[in-house]
Structure formats: structure tokens, C-alpha cells
N, C-alpha and C positions, 0 to 999 in steps of 0.2 A: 770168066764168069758167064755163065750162059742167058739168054734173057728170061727165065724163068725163076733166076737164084735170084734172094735177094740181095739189095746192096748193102757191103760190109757194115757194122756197127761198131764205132770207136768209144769203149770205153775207158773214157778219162780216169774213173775212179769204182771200186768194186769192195762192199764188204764180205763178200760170201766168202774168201780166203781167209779171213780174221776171225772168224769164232761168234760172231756176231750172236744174239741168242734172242729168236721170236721179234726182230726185222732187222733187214739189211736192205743198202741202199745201192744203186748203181747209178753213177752223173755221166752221160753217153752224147755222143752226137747223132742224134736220129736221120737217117739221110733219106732227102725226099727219092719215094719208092713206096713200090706195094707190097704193106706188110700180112702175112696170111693169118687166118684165123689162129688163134694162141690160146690153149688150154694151163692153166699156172694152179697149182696147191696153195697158193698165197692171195690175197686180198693184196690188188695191185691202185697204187696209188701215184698217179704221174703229176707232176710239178714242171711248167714252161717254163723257160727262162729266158725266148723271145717269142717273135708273132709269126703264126703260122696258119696253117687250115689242115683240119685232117680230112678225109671222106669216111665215111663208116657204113661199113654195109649192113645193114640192118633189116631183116625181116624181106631180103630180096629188093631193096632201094639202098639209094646211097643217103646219107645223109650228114651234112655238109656244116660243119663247126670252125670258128675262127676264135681261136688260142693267142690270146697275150699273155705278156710275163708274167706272172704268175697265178695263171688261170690254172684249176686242178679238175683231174677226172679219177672216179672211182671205179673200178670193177671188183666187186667179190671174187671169191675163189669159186663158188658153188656156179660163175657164169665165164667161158670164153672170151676175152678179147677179142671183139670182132676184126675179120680184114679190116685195114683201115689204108687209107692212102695219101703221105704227107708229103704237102706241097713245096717245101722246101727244107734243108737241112735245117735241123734247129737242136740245143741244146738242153735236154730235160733230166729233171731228176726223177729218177722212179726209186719209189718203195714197196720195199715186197715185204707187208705183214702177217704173222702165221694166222691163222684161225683160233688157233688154241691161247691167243691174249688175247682176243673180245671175252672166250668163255670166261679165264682168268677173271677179267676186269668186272664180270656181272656173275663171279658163284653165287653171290649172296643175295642176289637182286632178280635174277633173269634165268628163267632154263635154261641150259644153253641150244636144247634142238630146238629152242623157238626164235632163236637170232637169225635176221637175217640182216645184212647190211644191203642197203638196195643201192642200187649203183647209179653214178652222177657221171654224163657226160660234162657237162661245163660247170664249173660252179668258183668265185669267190671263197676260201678259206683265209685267212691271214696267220692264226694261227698254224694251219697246218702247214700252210706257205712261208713261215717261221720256223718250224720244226726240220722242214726238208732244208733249208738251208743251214742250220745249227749243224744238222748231221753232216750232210756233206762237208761243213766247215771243218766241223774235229775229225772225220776219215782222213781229210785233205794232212789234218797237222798231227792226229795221234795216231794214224796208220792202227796197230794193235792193242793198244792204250784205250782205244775208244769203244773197249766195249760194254762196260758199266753206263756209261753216258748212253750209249744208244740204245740199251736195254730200259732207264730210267725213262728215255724218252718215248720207248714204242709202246710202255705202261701207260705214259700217260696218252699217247695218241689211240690207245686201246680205247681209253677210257670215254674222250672226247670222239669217236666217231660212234661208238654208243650212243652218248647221250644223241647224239647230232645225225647222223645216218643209221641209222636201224629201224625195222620197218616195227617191233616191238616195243612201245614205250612204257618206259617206266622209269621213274627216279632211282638211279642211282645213289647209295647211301654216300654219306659224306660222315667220317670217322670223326669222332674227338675223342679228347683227351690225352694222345699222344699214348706210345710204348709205357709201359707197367715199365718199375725200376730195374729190376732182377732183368727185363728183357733189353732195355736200351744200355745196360752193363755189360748181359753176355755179348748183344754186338759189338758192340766198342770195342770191347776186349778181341776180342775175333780179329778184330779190323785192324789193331793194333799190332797181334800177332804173325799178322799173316799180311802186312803190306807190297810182301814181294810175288805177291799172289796175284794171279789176273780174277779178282775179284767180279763177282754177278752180285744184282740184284736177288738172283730166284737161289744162288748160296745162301745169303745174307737173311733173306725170308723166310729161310727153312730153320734156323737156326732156332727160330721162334712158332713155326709151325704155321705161320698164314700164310696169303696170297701176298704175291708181291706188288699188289698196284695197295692193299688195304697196309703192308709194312713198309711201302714210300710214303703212306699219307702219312702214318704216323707216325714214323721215323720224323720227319719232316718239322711235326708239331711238338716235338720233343725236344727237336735240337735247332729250331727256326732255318734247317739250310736243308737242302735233299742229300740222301746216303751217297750219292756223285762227289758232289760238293765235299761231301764229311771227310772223303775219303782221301781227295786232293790235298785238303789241307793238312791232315794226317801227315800224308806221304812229304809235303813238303816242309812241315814241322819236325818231321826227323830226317828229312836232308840236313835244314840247318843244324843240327847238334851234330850231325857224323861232319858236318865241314868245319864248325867248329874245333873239333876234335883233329881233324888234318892229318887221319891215319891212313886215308883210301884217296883213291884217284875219283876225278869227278865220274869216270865211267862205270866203278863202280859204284858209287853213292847211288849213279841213276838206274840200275840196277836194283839193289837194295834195299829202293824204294819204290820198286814197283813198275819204274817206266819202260821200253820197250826200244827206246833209241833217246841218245843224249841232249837231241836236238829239241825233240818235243818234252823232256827236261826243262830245260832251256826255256823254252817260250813260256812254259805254268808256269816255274820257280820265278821268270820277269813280269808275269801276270799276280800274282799273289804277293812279292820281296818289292817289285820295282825294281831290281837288279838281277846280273845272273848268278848263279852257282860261284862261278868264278869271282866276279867281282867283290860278289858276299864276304867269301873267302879272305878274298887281300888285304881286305876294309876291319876284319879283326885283327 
């Protein structure tokens, strides 16, 4: 490596192979080194996971930030990641969300060429610093599984860095009365028919013809759980009646029901049962 290259970057974990749809995550070892200025199509959103310092070049000086665990920084896409220069290896979650879910999350509230999300060198989020770790949690255990979950959640992080960073203010609406009958029927039924399907939120939305951040709310307030949630329990209420039944091997039930590997099977079906597949099984 020449001393001009930078130092290698070890990613732990990466959703951009998985289908991920409008944000995807990467949990990387940052290695202290000068990193050059960085142009990204995505609104980049970094998450610490210990203490560090970066330098930042900015406007021809440096300028000089000290990062604890779970300290966040924000850059739009419409702005460069400046050079930066970090002092020690350290361990971050980055998310990379599209553009095109702020507009999403504000059709009905916000033009979208008047959005601008203004950018946070240092800032306290807990939520968002909740979010980045959920996601990383389910890539770590659902690998391709997880991409309903991280679709429901770059909705909702759409939504909350609107209200919370955007140089535009305006109240975002807040839906009631949940999905019309005919609509939370056609989905279900959808959902039902097609659980061996690597399901989206922005399928499930269309179904009904809105946006997908105003058909989580009100999916949501229809069925007290998010279209995530609905869909887990789904998939794991018709495992148990196919193991019931004791015609299929447990690979394929997990299969069948949608999952992606046996393992992370396994950990829902003892997250929802309190036992696994197997045990389920023996125990009738």
C-alpha cells in the first residue's frame, strides 16, 4: 500500500448485497487514517460505537470533533463528506438513506425541492442511535430476511429526520383512523398469499395506492402492530400448522414461510413460541 492509499476498511457487516430498498447499512472498522473528500447520492448518517476524534477539513481549516459511543453525524447527499482524519480505529455504524424517502415521508406536507436536510457534525440522537443499532442487530441475525424491517425502519427515520433536521419546517401530518376495510383485507390477504415472498413495504403500499410512510401509520392503527410485525407473526402462525401437520422437513417449512435461512427461523419462531420449530414439533 502506498502512502497515499488509504487504510483498508473492514466491513463487519453490509446490506447493499441484500436488496435492502431506500437505506442500507454498513458496521465497518474505521482505521485511523486520512480519509479523502467523499461525494455519496445518499444522506449519510454515521453512528460511534466508541471514542474517538476526527479532524474535518472544512472551508480550508481543520476542525477538530471528539465522538463517544453513540455520538451521530449527519451529511446530506446534496453535500461531500469532507476529508476527515481519524485518530484511532474505531467501530461505526453508517447509514446510507436515499433521498427519495424524505420526499416520500413529506408528499402531502412539503415540496419536495424545498427539503433540505442541513447537516450535524456532532449531535445526541437516541432514537436514531436506537434505530442504527436495531438494524444492524436484524442484518447481523436475518441476513436477507431483513428487508421489510429495514424498509419499515428507514420510513420511519425518513420521517423523524424531517421533523428534526430539515432546514423546512412544517408539521408533518399524523394519520387516523387506520386503513378503510376493503384495504386492510386486500392486504392481509396479499400477505397471506404470498408469505414465501421477500415482501416490501413500498409492494404492500401499492396495493392500496398510497405512500408508504402514510400505509405504516395506518396499517399500524388498524392492527395495533407495524406491517413487520404483522407479517412475522403470519409467517410464524403458518409454520406452526405445517408442523403440525409433519408432512415437510423443518427446511422446508422455513422456506415456505418465507425465511431465508433455518437459523434465523429458529431464533423468530423462539422469539414469538418460546421454543424452537423442533421442539414445537415433538411436544405435539
Amino acid at each position: 500500500m502506498s502512502d497515499n492509499e488509504p487504510a483498508p476498511h473492514l466491513h463487519l457487516l453490509s446490506s447493499f448485497e441484500l436488496g435492502w430498498n431506500g437505506l442500507n447499512l454498513i458496521y465497518e472498522l474505521e482505521p485511523a487514517d486520512e480519509m479523502p473528500e467523499t461525494d455519496l447520492e445518499h444522506h449519510f448518517i454515521l453512528i460511534a460505537e466508541n471514542d474517538f476524534r476526527a479532524s474535518f477539513m472544512l472551508n480550508g481549516s481543520l476542525q477538530e470533533v471528539d465522538y463517544a459511543s453513540g455520538d451521530i453525524a449527519i451529511i446530506p447527499a446534496t453535500q461531500a463528506i469532507p476529508r476527515t482524519f481519524v485518530d484511532r480505529e474505531v467501530p461505526l455504524i453508517e447509514l446510507f438513506l436515499a433521498p427519495e424517502m424524505l420526499a416520500r415521508a413529506a408528499f402531502d406536507s412539503v415540496d419536495a425541492d424545498r427539503l433540505e436536510l442541513v447537516p450535524q457534525l456532532h449531535l445526541r440522537d437516541p432514537l436514531i442511535q436506537h434505530m442504527g443499532l436495531a438494524l444492524k442487530q436484524e442484518l447481523a441475525a436475518g441476513g436477507a430476511d431483513s428487508r421489510l424491517y429495514a424498509e419499515s425502519m428507514g420510513t420511519a427515520l425518513a420521517v423523524h429526520l424531517l421533523r428534526r433536521y430539515c432546514s423546512f419546517q412544517k408539521e408533518i401530518k399524523n394519520y387516523t383512523g387506520g386503513l378503510c376495510k376493503y384495504q386492510l383485507r386486500q392486504v392481509c390477504n396479499y400477505i397471506d398469499e404470498h408469505l414465501d415472498d421477500n415482501l416490501s413495504l413500498e409492494k404492500l403500499s401499492n396495493l392500496v395506492q398510497i405512500s408508504p410512510h402514510y400505509f405504516a401509520s395506518l396499517f399500524k392503527q388498524s392492527t395495533k402492530i407495524t406491517p413487520h410485525q404483522y407479517v412475522v407473526k403470519c409467517r410464524i402462525e403458518r409454520a406452526k400448522q405445517l408442523l403440525r401437520l409433519r408432512e415437510l422437513t423443518l427446511v422446508e417449512i422455513c422456506h415456505q414461510v418465507g425465511f431465508q435461512s433455518q437459523s434465523h427461523f429458529t431464533r423468530v419462531f423462539r422469539q414469538q413460541v418460546k421454543t424452537t420449530p423442533k421442539a414445537y414439533r415433538d411436544a405435539l
